[in-house]
N, C-alpha and C positions, 0 to 999 in steps of 0.2 A: 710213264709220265703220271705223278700224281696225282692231278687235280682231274685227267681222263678217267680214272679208277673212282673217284668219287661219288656224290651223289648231292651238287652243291645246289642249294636254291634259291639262287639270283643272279643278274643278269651276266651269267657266265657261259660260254661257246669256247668247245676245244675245236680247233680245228688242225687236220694233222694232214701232213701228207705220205703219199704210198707213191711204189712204184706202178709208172703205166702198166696195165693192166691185172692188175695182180688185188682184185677183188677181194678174195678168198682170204687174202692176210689182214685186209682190213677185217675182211666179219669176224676172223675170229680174235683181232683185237675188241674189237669193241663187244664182243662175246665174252669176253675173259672176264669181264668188269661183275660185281659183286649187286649188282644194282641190274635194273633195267624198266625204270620210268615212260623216259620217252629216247627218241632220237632222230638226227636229223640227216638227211640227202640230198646233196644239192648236184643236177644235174643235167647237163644238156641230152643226154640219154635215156628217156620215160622207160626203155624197156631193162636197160640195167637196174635202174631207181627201184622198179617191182621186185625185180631178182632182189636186191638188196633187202629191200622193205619183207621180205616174205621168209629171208634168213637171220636178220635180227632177232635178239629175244628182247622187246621190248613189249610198253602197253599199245605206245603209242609211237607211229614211224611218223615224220613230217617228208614231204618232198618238195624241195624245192621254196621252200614258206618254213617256217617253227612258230610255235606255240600261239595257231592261228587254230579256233576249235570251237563248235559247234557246243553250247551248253546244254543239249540235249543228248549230247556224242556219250558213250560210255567212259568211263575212266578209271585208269588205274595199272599195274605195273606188274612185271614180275621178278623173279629173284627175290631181295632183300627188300626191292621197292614194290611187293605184289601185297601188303598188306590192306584189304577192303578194296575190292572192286564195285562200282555202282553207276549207278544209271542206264544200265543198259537190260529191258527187256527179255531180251534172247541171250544176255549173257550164259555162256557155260563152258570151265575152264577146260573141260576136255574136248572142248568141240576147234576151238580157234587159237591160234599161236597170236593174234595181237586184236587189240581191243580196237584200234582205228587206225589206216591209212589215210593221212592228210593231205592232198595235193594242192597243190597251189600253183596259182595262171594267172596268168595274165588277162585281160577283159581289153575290148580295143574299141 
């Protein structure tokens, strides 16, 4: 799918479906992609979301939430989309595979 393979900036969401439990095909679709900015997880399962969030090559994994983010958070991408990373302190590319996990809750 085209528009998945992208790297589009605005208010665009692929969403795709996989078979029951077959993970693995998704990572490495969304691994394939030429880019890797951000991405998102939406799940009733926190402990798969990790699994997921921690095999992405992205800068930036959302769970559950997208592009809800802390303007002190680090930022920035890898692959095609890894050009200037900043904000972050302790940054250093060969220490960490993703710049921020974002989770997102509920409050009650």
């Amino acid at each position: 799918m085209y528009i998945a393979q992208e790297e589009s900036f605005g208010p665009v969401m692929v969403i795709s479906k996989f078979k029951n439990g077959d993970v693995d095909g998704v990572l490495q679709r969304a691994n394939t992609t030429e880019y890797g900015l951000a991405s998102g997880v939406f799940t009733k399962d926190i402990s798969k979301a990790l699994y997921i969030s921690e095999k992405l090559e992205a800068g930036t994994v959302f769970i559950n939430t997208y592009n809800k983010t802390d303007v002190a958070a680090p930022f920035g991408g890898f692959k095609q989309s890894g050009f200037g990373k900043d904000l972050g302190k302790l940054f250093s590319p060969s220490l960490i595979s993703h710049l921020i996990v974002q989770i997102g809750y509920k409050t009650y």
